[in-house]
Backbone atoms as SQL, in Angstrom:
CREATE TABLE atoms (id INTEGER PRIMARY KEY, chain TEXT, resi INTEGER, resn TEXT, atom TEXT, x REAL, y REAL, z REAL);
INSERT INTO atoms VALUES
  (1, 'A', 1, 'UNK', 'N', 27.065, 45.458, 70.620),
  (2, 'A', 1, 'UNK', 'CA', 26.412, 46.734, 70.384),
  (3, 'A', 1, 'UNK', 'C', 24.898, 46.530, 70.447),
  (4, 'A', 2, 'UNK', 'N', 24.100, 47.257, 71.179),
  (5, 'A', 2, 'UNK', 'CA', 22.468, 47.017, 71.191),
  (6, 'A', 2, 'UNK', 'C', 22.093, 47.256, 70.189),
  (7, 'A', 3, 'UNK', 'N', 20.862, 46.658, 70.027),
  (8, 'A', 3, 'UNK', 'CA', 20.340, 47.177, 68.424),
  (9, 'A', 3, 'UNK', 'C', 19.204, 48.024, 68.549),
  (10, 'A', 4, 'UNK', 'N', 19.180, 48.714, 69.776),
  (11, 'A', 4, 'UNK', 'CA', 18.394, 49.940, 69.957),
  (12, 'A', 4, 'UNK', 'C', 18.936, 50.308, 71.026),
  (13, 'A', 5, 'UNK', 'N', 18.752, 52.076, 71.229),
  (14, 'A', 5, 'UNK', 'CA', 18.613, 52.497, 72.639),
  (15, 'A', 5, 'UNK', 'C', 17.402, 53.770, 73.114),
  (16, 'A', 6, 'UNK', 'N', 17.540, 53.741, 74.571),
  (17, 'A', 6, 'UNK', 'CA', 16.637, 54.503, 74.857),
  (18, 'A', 6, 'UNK', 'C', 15.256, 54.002, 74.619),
  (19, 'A', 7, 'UNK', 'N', 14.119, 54.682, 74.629),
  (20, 'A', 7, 'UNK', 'CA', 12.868, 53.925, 74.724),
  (21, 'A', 7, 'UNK', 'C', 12.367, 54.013, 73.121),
  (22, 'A', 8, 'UNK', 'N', 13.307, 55.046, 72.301),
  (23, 'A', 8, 'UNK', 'CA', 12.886, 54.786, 71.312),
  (24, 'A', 8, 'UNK', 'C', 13.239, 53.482, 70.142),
  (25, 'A', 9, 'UNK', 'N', 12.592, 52.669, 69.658),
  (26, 'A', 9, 'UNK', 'CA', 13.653, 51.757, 69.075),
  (27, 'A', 9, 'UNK', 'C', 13.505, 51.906, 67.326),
  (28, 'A', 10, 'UNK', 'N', 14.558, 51.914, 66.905),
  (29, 'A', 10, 'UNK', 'CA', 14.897, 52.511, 65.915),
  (30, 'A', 10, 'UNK', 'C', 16.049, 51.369, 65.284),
  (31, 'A', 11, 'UNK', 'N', 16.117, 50.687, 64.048),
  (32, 'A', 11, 'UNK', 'CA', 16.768, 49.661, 63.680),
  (33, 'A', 11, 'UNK', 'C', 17.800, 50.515, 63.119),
  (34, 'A', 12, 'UNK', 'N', 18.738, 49.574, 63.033),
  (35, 'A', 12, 'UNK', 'CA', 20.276, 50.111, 62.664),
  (36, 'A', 12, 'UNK', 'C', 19.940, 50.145, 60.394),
  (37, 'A', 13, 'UNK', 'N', 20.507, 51.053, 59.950),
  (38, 'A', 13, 'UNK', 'CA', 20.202, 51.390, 58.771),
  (39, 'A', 13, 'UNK', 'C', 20.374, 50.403, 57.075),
  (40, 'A', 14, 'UNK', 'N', 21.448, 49.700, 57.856),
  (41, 'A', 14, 'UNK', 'CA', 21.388, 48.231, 57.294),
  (42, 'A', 14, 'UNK', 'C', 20.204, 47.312, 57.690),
  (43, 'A', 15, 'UNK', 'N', 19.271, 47.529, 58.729),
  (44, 'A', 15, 'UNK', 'CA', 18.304, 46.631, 58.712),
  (45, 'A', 15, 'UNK', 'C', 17.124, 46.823, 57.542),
  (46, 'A', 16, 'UNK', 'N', 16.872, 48.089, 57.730),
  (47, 'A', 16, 'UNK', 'CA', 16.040, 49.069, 56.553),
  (48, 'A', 16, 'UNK', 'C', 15.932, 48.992, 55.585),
  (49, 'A', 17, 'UNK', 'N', 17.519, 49.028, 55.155),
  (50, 'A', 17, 'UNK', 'CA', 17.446, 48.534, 54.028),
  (51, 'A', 17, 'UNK', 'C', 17.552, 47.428, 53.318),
  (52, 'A', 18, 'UNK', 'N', 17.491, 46.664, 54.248),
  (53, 'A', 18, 'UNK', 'CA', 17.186, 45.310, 53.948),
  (54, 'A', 18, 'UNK', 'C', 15.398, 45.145, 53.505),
  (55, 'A', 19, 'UNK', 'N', 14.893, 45.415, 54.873),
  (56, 'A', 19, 'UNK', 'CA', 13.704, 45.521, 54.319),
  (57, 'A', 19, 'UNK', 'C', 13.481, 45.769, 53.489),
  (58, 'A', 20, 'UNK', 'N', 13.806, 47.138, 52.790),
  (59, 'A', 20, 'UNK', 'CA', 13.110, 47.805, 51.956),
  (60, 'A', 20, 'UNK', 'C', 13.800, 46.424, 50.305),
  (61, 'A', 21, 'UNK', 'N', 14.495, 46.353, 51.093),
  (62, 'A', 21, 'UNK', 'CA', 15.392, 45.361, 49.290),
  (63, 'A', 21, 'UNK', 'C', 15.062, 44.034, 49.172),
  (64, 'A', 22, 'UNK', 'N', 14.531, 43.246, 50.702),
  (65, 'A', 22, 'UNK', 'CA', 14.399, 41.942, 50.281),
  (66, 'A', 22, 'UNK', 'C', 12.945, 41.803, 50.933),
  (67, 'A', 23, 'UNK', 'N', 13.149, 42.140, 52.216),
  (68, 'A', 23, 'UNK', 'CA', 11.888, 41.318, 52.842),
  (69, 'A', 23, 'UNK', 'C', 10.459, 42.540, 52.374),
  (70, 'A', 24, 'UNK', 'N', 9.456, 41.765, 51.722),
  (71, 'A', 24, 'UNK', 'CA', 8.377, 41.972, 50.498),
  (72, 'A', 24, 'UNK', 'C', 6.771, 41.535, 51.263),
  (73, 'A', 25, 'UNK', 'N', 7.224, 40.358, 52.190),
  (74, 'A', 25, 'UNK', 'CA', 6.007, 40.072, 52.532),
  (75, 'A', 25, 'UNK', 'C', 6.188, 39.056, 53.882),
  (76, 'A', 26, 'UNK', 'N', 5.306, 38.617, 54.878),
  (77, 'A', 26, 'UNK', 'CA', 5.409, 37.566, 55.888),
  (78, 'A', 26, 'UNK', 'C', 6.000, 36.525, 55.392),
  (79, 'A', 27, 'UNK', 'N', 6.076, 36.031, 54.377),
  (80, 'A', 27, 'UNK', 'CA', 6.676, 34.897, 54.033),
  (81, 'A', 27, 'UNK', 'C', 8.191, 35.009, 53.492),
  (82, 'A', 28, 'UNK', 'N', 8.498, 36.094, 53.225),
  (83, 'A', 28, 'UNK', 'CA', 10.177, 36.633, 53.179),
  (84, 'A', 28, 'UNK', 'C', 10.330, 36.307, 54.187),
  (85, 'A', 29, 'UNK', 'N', 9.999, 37.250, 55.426),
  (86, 'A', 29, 'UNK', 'CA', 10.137, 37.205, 56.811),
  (87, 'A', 29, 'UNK', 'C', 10.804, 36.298, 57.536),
  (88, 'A', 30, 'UNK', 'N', 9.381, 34.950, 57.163),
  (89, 'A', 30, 'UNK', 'CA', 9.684, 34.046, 57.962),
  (90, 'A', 30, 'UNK', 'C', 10.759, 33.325, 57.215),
  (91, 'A', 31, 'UNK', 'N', 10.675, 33.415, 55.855),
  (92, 'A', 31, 'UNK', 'CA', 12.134, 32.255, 55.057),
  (93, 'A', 31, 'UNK', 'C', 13.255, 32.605, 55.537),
  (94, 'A', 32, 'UNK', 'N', 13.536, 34.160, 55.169),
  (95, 'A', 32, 'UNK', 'CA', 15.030, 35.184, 55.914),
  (96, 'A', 32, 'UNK', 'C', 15.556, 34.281, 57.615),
  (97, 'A', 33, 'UNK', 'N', 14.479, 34.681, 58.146),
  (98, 'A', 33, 'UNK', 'CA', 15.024, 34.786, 59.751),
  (99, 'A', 33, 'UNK', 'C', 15.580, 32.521, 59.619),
  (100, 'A', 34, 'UNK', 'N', 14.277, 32.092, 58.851),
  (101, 'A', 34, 'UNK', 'CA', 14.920, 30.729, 58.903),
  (102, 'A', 34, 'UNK', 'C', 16.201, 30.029, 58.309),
  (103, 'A', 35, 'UNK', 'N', 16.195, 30.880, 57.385),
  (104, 'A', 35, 'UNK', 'CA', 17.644, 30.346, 56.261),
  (105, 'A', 35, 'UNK', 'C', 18.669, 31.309, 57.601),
  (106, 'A', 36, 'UNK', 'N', 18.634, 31.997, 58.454),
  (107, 'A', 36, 'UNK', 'CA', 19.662, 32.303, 59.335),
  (108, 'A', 36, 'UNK', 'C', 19.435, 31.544, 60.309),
  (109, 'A', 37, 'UNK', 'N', 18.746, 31.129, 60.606),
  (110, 'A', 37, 'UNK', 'CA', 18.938, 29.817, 61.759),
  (111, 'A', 37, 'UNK', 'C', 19.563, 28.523, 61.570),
  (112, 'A', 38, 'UNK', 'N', 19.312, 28.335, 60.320),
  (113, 'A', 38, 'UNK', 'CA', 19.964, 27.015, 59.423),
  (114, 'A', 38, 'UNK', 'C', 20.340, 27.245, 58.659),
  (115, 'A', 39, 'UNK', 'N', 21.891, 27.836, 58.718),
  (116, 'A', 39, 'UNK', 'CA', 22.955, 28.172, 57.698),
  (117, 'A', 39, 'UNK', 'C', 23.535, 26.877, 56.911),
  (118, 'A', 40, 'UNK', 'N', 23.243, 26.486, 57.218),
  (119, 'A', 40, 'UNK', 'CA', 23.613, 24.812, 56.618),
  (120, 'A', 40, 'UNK', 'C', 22.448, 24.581, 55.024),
  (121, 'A', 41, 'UNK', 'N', 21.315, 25.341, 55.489),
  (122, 'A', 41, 'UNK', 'CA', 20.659, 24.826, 55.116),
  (123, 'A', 41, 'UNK', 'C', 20.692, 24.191, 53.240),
  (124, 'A', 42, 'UNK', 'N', 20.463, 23.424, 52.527),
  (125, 'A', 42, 'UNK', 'CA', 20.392, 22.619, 51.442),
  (126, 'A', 42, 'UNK', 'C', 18.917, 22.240, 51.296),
  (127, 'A', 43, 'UNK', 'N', 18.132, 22.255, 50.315),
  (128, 'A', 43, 'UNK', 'CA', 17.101, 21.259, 49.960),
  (129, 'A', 43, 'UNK', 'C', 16.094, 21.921, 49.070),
  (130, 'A', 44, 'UNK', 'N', 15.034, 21.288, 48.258),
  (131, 'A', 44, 'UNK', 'CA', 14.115, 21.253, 47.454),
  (132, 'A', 44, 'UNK', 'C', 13.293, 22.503, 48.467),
  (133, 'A', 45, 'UNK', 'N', 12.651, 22.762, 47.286),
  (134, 'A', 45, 'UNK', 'CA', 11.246, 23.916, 47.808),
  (135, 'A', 45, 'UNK', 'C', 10.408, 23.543, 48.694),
  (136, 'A', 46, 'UNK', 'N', 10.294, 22.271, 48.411),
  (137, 'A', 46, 'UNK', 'CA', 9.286, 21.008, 48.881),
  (138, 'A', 46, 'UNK', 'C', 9.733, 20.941, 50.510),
  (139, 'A', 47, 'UNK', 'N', 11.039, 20.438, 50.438),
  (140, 'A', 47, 'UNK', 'CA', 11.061, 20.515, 51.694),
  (141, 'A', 47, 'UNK', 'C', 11.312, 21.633, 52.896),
  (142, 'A', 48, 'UNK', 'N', 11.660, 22.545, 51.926),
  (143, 'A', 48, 'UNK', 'CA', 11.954, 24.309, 53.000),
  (144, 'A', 48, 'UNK', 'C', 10.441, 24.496, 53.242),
  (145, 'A', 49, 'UNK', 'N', 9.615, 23.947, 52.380),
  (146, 'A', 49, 'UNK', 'CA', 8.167, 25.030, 52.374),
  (147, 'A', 49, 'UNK', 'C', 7.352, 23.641, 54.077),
  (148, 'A', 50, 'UNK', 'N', 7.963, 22.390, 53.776),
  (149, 'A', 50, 'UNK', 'CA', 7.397, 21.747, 54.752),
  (150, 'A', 50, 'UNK', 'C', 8.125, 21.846, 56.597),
  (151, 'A', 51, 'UNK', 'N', 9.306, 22.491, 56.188),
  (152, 'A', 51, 'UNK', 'CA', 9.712, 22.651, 57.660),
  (153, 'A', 51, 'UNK', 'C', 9.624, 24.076, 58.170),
  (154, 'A', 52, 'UNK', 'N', 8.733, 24.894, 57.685),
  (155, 'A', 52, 'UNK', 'CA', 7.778, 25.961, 58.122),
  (156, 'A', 52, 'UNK', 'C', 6.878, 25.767, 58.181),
  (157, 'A', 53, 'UNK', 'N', 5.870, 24.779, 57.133),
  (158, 'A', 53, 'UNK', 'CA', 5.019, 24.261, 57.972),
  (159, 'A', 53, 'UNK', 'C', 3.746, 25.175, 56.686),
  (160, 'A', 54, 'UNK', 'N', 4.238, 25.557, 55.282),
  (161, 'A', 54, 'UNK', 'CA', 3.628, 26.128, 54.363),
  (162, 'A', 54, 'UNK', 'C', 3.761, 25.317, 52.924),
  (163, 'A', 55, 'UNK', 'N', 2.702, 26.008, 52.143),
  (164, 'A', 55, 'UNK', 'CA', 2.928, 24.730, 50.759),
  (165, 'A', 55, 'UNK', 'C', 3.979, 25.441, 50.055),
  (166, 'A', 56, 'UNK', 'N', 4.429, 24.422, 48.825),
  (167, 'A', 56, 'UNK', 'CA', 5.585, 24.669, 48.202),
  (168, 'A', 56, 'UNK', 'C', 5.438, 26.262, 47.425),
  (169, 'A', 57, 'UNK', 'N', 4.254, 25.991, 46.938),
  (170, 'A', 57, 'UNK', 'CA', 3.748, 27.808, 46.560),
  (171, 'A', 57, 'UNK', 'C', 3.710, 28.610, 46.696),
  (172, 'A', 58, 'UNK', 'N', 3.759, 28.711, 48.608),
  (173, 'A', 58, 'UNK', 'CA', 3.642, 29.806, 49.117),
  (174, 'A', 58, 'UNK', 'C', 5.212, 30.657, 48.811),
  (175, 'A', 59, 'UNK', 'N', 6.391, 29.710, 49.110),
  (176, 'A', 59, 'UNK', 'CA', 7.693, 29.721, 49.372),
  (177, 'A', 59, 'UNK', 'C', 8.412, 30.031, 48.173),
  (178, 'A', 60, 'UNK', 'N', 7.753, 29.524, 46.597),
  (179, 'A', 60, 'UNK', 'CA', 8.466, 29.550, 45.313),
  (180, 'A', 60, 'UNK', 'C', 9.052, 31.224, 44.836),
  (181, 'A', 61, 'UNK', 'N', 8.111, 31.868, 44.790),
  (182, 'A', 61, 'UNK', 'CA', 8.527, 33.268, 44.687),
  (183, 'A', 61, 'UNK', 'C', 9.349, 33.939, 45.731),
  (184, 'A', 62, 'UNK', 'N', 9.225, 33.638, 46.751),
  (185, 'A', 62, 'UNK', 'CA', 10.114, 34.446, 47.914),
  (186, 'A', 62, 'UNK', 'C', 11.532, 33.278, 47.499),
  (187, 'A', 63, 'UNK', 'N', 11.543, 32.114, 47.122),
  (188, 'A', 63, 'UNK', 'CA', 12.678, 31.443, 47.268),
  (189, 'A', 63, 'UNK', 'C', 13.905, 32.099, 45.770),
  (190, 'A', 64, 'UNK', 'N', 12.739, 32.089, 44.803),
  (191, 'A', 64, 'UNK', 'CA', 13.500, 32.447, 43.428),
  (192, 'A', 64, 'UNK', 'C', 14.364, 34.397, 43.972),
  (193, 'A', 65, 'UNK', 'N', 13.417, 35.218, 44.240),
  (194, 'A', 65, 'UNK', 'CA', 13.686, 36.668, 44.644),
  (195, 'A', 65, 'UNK', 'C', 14.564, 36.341, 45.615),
  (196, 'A', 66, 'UNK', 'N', 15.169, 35.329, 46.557),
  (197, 'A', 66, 'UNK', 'CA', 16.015, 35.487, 47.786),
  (198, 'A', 66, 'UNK', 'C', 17.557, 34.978, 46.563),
  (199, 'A', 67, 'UNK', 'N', 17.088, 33.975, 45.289),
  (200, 'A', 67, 'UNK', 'CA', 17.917, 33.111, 44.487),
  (201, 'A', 67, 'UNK', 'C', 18.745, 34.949, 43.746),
  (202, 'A', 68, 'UNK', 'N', 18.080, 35.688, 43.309),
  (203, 'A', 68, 'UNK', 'CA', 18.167, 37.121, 42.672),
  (204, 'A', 68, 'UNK', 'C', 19.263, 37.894, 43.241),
  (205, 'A', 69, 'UNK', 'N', 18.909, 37.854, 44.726),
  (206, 'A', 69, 'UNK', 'CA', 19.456, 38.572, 45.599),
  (207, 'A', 69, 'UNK', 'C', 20.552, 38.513, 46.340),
  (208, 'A', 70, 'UNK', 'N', 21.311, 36.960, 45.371),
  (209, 'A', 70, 'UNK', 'CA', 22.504, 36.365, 45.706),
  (210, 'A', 70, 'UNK', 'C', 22.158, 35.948, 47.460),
  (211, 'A', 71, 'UNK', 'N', 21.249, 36.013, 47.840),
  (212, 'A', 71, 'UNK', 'CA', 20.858, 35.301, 49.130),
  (213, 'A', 71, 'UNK', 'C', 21.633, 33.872, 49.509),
  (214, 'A', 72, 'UNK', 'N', 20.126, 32.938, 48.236),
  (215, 'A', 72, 'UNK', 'CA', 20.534, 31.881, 47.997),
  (216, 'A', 72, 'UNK', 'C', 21.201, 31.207, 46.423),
  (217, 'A', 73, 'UNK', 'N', 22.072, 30.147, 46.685),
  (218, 'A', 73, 'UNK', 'CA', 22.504, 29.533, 45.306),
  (219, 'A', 73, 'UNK', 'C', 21.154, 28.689, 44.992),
  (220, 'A', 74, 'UNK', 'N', 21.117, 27.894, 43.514),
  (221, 'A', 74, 'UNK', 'CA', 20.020, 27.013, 43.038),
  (222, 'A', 74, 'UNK', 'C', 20.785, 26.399, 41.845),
  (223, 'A', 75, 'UNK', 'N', 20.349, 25.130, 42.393),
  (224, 'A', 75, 'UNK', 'CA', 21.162, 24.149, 41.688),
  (225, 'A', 75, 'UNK', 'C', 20.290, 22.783, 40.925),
  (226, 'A', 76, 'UNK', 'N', 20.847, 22.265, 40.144),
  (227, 'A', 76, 'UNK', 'CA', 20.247, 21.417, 39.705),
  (228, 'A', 76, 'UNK', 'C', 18.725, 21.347, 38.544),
  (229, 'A', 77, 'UNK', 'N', 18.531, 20.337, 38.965),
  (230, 'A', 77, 'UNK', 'CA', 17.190, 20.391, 37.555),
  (231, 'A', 77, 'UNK', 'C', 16.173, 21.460, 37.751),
  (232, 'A', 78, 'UNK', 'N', 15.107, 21.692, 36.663),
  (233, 'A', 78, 'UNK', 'CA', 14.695, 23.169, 36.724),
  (234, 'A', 78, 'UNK', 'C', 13.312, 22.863, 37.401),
  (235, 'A', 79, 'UNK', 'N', 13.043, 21.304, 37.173),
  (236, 'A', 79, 'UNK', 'CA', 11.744, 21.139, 37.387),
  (237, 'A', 79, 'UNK', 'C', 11.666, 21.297, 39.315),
  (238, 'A', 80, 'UNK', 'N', 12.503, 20.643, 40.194),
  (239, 'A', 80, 'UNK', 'CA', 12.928, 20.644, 41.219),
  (240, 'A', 80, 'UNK', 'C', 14.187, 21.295, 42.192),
  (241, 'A', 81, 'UNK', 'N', 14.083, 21.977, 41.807),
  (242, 'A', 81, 'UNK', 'CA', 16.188, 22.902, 42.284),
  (243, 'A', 81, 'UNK', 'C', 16.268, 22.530, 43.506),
  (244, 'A', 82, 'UNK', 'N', 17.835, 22.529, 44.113),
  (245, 'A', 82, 'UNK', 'CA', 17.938, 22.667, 45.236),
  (246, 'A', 82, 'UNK', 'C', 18.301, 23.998, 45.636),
  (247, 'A', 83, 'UNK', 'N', 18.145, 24.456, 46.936),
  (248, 'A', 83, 'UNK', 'CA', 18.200, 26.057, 47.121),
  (249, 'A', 83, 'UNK', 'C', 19.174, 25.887, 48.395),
  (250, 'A', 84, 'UNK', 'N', 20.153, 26.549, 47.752),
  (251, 'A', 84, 'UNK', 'CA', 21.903, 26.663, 49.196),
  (252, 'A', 84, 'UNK', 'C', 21.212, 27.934, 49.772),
  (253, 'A', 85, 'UNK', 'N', 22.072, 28.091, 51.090),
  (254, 'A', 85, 'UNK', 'CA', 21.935, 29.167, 51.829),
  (255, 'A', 85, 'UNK', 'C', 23.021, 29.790, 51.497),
  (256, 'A', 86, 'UNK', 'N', 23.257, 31.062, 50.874),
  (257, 'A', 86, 'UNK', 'CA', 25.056, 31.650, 50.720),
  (258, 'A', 86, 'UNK', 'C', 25.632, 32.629, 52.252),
  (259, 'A', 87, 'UNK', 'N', 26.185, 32.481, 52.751),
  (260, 'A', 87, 'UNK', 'CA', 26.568, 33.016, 53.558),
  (261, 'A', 87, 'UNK', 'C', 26.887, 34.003, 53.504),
  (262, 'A', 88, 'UNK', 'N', 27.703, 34.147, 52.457),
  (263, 'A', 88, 'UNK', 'CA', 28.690, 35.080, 51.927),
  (264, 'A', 88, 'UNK', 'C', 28.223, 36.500, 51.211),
  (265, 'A', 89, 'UNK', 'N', 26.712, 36.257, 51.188),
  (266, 'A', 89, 'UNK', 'CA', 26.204, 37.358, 50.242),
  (267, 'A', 89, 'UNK', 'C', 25.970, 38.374, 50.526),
  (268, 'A', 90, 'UNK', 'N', 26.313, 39.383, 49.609),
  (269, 'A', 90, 'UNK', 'CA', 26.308, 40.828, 49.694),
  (270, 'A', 90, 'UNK', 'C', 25.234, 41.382, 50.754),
  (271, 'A', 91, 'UNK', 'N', 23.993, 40.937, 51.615),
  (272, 'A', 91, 'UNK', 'CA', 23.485, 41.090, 52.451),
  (273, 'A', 91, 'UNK', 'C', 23.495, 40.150, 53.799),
  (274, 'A', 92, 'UNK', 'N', 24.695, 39.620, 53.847),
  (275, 'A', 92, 'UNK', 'CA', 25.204, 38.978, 54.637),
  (276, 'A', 92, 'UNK', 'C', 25.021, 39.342, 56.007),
  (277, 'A', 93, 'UNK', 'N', 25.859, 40.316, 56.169),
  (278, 'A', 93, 'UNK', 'CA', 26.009, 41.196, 57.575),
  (279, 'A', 93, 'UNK', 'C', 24.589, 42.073, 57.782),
  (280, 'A', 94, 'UNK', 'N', 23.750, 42.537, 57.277),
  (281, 'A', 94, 'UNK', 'CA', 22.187, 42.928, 57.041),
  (282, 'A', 94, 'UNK', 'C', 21.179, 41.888, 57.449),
  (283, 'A', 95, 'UNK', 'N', 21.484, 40.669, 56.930),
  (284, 'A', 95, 'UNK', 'CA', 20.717, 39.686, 57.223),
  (285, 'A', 95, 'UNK', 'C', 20.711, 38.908, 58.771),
  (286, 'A', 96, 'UNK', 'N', 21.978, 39.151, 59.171),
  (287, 'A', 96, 'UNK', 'CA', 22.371, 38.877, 59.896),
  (288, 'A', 96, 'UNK', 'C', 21.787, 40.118, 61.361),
  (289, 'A', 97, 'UNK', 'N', 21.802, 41.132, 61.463),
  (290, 'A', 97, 'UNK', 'CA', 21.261, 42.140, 61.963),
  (291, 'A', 97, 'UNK', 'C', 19.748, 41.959, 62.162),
  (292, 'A', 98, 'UNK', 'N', 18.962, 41.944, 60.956),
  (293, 'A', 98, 'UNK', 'CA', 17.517, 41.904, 60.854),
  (294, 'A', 98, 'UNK', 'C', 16.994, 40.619, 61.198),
  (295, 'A', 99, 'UNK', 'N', 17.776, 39.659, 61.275),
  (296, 'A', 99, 'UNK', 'CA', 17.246, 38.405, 62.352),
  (297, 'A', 99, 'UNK', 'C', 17.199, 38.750, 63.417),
  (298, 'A', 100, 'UNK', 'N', 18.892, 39.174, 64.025),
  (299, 'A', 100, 'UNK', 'CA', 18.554, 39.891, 65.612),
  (300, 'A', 100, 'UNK', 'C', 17.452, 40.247, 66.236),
  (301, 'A', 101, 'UNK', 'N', 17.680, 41.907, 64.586),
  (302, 'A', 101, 'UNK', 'CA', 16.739, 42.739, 65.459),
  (303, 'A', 101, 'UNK', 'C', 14.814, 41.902, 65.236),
  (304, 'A', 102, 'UNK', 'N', 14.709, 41.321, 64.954),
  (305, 'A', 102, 'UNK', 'CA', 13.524, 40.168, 64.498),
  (306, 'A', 102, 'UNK', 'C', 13.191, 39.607, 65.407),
  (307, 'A', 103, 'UNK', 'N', 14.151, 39.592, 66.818),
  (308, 'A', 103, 'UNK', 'CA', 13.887, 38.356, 67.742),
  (309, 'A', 103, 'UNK', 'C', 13.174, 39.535, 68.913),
  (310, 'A', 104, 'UNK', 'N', 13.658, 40.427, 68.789),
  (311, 'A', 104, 'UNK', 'CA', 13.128, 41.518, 69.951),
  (312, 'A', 104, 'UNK', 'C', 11.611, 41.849, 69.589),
  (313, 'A', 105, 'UNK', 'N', 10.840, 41.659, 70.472),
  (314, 'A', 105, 'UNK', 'CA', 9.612, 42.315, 70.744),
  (315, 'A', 105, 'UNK', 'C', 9.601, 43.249, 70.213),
  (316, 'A', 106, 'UNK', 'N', 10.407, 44.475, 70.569),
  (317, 'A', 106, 'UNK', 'CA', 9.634, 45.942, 69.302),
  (318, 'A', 106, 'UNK', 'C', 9.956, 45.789, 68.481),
  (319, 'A', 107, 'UNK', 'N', 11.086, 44.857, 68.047),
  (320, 'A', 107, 'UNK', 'CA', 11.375, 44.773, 66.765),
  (321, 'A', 107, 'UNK', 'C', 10.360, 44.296, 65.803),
  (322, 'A', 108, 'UNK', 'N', 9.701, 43.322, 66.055),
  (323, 'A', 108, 'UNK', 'CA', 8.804, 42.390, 65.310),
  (324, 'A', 108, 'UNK', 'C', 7.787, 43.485, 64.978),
  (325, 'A', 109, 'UNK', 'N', 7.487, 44.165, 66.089),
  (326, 'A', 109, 'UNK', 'CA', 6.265, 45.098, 65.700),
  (327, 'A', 109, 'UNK', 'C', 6.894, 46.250, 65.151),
  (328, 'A', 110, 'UNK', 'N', 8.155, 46.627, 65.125),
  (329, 'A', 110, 'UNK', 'CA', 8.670, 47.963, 64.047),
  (330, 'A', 110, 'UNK', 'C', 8.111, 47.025, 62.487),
  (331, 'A', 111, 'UNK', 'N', 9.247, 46.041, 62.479),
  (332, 'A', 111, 'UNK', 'CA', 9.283, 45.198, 60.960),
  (333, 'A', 111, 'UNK', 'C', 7.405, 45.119, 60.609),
  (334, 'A', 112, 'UNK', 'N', 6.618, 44.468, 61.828),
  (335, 'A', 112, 'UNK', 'CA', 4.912, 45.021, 61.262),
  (336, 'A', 112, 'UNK', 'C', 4.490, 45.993, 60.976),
  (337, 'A', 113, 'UNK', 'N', 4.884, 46.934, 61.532),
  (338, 'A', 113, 'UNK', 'CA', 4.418, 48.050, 60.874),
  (339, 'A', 113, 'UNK', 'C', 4.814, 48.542, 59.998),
  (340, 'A', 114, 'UNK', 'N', 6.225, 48.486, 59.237),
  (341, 'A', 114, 'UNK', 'CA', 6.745, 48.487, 58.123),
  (342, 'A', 114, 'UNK', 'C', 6.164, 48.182, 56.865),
  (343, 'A', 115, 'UNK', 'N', 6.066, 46.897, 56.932),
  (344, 'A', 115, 'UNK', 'CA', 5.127, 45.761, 56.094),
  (345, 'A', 115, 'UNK', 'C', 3.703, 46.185, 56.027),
  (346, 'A', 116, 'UNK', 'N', 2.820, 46.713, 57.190),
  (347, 'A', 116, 'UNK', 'CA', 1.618, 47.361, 56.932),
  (348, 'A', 116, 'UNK', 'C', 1.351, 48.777, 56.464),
  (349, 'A', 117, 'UNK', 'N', 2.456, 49.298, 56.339),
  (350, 'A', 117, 'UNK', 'CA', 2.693, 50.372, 55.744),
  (351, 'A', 117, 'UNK', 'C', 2.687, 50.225, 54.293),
  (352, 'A', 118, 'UNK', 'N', 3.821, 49.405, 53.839),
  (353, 'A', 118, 'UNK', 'CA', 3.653, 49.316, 52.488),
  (354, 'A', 118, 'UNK', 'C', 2.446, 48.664, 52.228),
  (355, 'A', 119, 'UNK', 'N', 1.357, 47.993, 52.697),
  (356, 'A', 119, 'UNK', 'CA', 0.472, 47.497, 52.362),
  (357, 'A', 119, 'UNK', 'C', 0.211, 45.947, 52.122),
  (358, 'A', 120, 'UNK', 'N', 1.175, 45.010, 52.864),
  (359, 'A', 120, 'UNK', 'CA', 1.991, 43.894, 53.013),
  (360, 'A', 120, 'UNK', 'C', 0.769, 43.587, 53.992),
  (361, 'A', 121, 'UNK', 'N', 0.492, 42.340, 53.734),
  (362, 'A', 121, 'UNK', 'CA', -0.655, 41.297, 54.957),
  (363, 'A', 121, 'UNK', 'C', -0.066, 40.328, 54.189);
């Protein structure tokens, strides 16, 4: 099924509301679309925040709010957690969509202008 048609592009209503429920800022963004590329994914803050290529700080709040959102599981000691990717979670099939639609050219610039709307840089 396309995830737009016609010249207008317009995201499917599960993407939306995704936005509107998880992704908060560029750094949601980029964690979301990555924890769907690497469903596997397992590891410390430390190291999610270094294979984007950002400090552990940037990543801590978007990681705990994705932990909220039954996104991800978090395990282990408090000082260091490890952060699962859940597959299974109630924004599963949403998340899954808004990567898609994430990879398309108007998409990226719908989701920007979204984000600059609410006032998101």
């Amino acid at each position: 099924m396309p995830i737009h048609q016609g010249a207008s592009l317009k995201p499917d209503k599960d993407v939306i509301e995704f936005i509107q429920a998880v992704v908060d800022s560029l750094v949601m963004w980029e964690l979301v679309v990555f924890l769907w590329n690497n469903p596997g994914i397992t590891d410390k803050a430390k190291g999610i925040a270094s294979r984007l290529g950002r400090r552990s700080e940037d990543i801590l709040g978007p990681l705990e709010a994705l932990v909220e959102h039954g996104i991800l599981e978090k395990w282990g000691e408090a000082a260091q957690p490890i952060y699962a990717f859940r597959q299974d979670s109630k924004f599963a099939e949403a998340l899954e969509k808004f990567a898609a639609f994430s990879q398309d050219k108007e998409g990226k610039l719908w989701i920007w202008a979204q984000l600059l709307h609410r006032g998101i840089r």
